[in-house]
N, C-alpha and C positions, 0 to 999 in steps of 0.2 A: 369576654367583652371588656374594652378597658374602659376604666372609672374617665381618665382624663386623656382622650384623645385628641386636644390639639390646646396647643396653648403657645396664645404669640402679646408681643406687643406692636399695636397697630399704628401710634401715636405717642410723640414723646417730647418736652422740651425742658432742657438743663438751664439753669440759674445760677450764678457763682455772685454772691453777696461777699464782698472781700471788708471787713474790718481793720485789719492790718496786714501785713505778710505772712504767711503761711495760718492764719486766725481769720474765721469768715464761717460763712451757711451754702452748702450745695442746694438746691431743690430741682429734684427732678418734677415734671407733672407728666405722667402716663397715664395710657388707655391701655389697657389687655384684652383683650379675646380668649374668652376659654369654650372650649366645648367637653360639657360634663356629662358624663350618661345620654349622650345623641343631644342634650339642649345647651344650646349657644347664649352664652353669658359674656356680658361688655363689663367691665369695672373701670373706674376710673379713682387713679390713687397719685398720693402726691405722697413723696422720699423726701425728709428732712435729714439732712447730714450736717452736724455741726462739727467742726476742725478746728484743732487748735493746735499751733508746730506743726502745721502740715499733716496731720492725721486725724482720723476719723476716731472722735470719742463720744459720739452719741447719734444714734441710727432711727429715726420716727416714722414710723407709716401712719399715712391718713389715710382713712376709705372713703371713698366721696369728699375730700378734701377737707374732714375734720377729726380732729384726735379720738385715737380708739379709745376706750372705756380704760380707764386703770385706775389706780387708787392716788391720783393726782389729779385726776380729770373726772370726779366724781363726787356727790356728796358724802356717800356710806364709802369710805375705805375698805370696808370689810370686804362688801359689792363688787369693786376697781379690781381687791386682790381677786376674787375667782373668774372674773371675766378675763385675766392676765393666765392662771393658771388652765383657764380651758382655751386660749389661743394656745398656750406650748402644746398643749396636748393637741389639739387637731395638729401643731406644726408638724410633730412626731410622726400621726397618721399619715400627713401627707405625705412626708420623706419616705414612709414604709411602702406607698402606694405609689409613690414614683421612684422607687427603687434605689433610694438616697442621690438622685440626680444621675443614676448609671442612664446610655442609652441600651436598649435594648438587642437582645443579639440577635442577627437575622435570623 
């Protein structure tokens, strides 16, 4: 049985906030589709990308449109940091569990 047999994005619109030339905010706002263990799950998440020289130096996912827990966005820092170190860790999981992005061979 696989854990995550379908996973799409259903919905999406890009934002380009320009400040200067090549310095500015991307935002993407997406909806995913996943189906996990046979149940169907909707998220909706917004991508902050900030640029600066044309390049991407800082990367934010929001879940339902507002900042995940870290030790910036929280009163106990202590709290921020393990809520940050158990996202890497399910990240890890998942990569393991999706075969670090391989497709599968027929």
């Amino acid at each position: 049985m696989q854990i995550f047999s379908e996973s799409k994005i259903v919905e999406f619109t890009v934002e380009e906030n320009v400040v200067s030339p090549g310095n500015g905010e991307i935002l993407i706002d997406n909806k995913q589709h996943y189906k996990i263990m046979g149940k169907h799950i909707d998220m909706i998440s917004l991508i902050k990308l900030q640029v600066e020289g044309g390049k991407v130096v800082r990367h934010e996912d929001w879940w339902d449109k507002k900042p995940l827990w870290n030790r910036e966005t929280v009163s106990t820092p202590l709290v921020g940091r393990f809520m940050e170190m158990t996202r890497r860790g399910s990240m890890l999981t998942t990569h393991l569990m999706m075969r670090f992005g391989k497709d599968p061979s027929p």
